[in-house]
C-alpha positions as CSV (number, residue, x, y, z in Angstrom):
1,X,53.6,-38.2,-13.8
2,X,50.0,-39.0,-13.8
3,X,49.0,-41.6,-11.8
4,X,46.7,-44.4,-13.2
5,X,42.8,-44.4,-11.8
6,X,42.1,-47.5,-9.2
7,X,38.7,-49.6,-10.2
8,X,36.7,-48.7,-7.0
9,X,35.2,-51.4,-4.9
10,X,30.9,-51.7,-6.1
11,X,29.3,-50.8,-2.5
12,X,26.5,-52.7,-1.8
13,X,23.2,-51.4,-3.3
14,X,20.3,-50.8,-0.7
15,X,17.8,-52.5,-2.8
16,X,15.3,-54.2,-0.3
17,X,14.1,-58.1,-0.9
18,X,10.7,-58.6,-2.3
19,X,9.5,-59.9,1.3
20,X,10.5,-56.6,2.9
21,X,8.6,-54.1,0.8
22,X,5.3,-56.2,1.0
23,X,6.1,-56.1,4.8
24,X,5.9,-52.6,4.2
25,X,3.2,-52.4,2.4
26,X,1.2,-54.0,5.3
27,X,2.3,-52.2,7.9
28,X,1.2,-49.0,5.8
29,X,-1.9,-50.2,4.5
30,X,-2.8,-51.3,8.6
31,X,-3.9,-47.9,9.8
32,X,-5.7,-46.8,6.7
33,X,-8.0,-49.9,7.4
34,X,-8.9,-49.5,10.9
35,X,-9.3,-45.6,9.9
36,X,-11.6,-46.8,7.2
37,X,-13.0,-49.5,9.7
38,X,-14.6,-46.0,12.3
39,X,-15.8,-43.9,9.4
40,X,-18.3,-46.4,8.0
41,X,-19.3,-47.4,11.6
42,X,-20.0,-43.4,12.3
43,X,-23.4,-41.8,11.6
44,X,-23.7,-39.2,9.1
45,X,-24.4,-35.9,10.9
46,X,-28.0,-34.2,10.6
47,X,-27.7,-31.4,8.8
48,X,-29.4,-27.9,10.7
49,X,-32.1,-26.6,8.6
50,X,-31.4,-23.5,6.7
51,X,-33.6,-20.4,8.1
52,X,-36.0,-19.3,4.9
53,X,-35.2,-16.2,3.5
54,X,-38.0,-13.7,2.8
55,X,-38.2,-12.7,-1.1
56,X,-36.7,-9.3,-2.3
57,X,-38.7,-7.8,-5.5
58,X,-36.4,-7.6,-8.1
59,X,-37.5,-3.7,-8.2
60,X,-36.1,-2.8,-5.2
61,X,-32.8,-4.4,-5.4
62,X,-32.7,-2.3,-8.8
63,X,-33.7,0.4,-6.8
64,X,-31.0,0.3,-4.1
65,X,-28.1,-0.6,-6.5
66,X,-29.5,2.9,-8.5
67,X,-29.2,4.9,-5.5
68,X,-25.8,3.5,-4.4
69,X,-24.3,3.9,-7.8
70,X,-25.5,7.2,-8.1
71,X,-24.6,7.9,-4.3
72,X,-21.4,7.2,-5.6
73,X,-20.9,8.6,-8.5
74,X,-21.9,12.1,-6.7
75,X,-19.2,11.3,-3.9
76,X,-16.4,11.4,-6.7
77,X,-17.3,13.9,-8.7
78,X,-16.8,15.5,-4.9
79,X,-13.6,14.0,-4.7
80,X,-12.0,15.5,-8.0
81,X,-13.4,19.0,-7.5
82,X,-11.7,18.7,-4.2
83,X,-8.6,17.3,-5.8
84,X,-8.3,19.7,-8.9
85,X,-9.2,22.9,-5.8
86,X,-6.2,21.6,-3.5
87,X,-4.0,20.4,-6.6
88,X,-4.6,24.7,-7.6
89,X,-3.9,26.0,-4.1
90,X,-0.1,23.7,-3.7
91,X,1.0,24.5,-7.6
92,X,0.6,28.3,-6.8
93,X,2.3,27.8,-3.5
94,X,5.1,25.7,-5.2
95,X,5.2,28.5,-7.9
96,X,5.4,31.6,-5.2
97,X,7.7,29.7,-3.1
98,X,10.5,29.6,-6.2
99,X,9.9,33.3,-6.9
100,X,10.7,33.9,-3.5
101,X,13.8,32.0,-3.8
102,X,14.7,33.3,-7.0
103,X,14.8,36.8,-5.6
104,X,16.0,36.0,-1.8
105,X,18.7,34.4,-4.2
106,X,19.4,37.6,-6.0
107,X,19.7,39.8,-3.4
108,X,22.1,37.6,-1.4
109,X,24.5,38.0,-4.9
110,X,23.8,41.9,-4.8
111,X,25.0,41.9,-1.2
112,X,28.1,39.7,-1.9
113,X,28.9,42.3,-4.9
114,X,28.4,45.4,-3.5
115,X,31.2,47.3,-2.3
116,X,31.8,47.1,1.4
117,X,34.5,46.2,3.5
118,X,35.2,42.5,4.5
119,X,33.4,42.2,8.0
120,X,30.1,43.5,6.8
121,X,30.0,41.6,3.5
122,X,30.5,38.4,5.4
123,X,28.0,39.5,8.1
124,X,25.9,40.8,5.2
125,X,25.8,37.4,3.4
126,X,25.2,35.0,6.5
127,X,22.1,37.1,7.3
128,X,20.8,36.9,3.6
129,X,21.5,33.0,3.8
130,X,20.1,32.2,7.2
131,X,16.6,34.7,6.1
132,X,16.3,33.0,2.6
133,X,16.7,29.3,4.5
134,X,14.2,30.4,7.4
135,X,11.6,32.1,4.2
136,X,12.4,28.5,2.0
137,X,11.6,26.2,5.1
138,X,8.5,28.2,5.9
139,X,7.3,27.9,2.6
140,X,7.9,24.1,2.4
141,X,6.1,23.2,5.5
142,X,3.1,24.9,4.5
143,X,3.3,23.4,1.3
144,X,3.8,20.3,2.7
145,X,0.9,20.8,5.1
146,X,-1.1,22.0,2.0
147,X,-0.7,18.6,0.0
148,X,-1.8,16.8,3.4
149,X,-4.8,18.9,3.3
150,X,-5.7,18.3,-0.4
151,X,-4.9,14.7,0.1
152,X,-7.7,14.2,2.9
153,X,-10.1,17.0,1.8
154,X,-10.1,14.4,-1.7
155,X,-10.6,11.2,0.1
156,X,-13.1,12.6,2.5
157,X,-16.3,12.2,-0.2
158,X,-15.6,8.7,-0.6
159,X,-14.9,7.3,2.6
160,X,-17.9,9.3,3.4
161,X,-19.6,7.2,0.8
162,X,-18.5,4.4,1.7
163,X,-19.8,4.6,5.4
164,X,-23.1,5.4,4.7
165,X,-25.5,3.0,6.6
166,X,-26.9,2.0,3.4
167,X,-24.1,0.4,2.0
């Protein structure tokens, strides 16, 4: 059975008397007048004066900004001869490392075919495996330490550029 809803009780509201927000008001406003009270009484502060600067000729700001840009255009030109050389060297690594695989990978199935007795296939085949994982992580690392090498042998031009004592 559903029970009828109860008229609730109207709580008091929290609305303030006109007296108390002007209160307020003064009590707020009292700070901002003494504040305001010390800041016209201060001094203004004397300003240092500002050391001259000497002249540049418009020439030889043209000049430097010529030699910078074409500092830099030099330094990357540098950097993607150095980046298409090293990007060379890791793709034929990549590409010799997978025909190294390829065939460790073939002669590991020729050893698992060919006929021989139980024992020496199995001893056949782990030796196979553990030589084509040592060849594989070999080849890896020093492509890994290849990539490293074309990474910083790319950058060098321009943070060599960018350190000059002209700049």
């Amino acid at each position: 059975m559903a029970e009828a809803k109860k008229p609730r009780a109207k709580r008091a509201t929290k609305a303030a008397s006109p007296e108390l927000k002007a209160d307020l008001i003064e009590l707020a406003a009292a700070p901002a007048v003494t504040a305001l009270e010390v800041v016209t009484a201060a001094k203004p502060a004397t300003q240092p004066k500002a050391p001259e600067a000497n002249p540049v000729a418009p020439e030889a700001l043209f000049s430097s900004a010529k030699q910078q840009g074409d500092a830099f255009r030099q330094a990357v030109g540098e950097a993607v001869t150095a980046s298409a050389k090293g990007a060379l060297e890791v793709n034929g690594k990549i590409i010799d490392a997978l025909n190294v695989q390829s065939s460790a990978a073939l002669d590991l199935w020729r050893s698992a075919f060919s006929p021989a007795p139980l024992p020496e296939a199995l001893k056949a085949q782990s030796q196979a495996t553990r030589q084509a994982y040592e060849a594989a992580s070999a080849q890896w690392k020093d492509i890994a330490e290849s990539t490293a090498l074309w990474f910083t042998k790319s950058l060098e031009p321009l943070h060599s550029a960018f350190q000059r004592p002209g700049r």
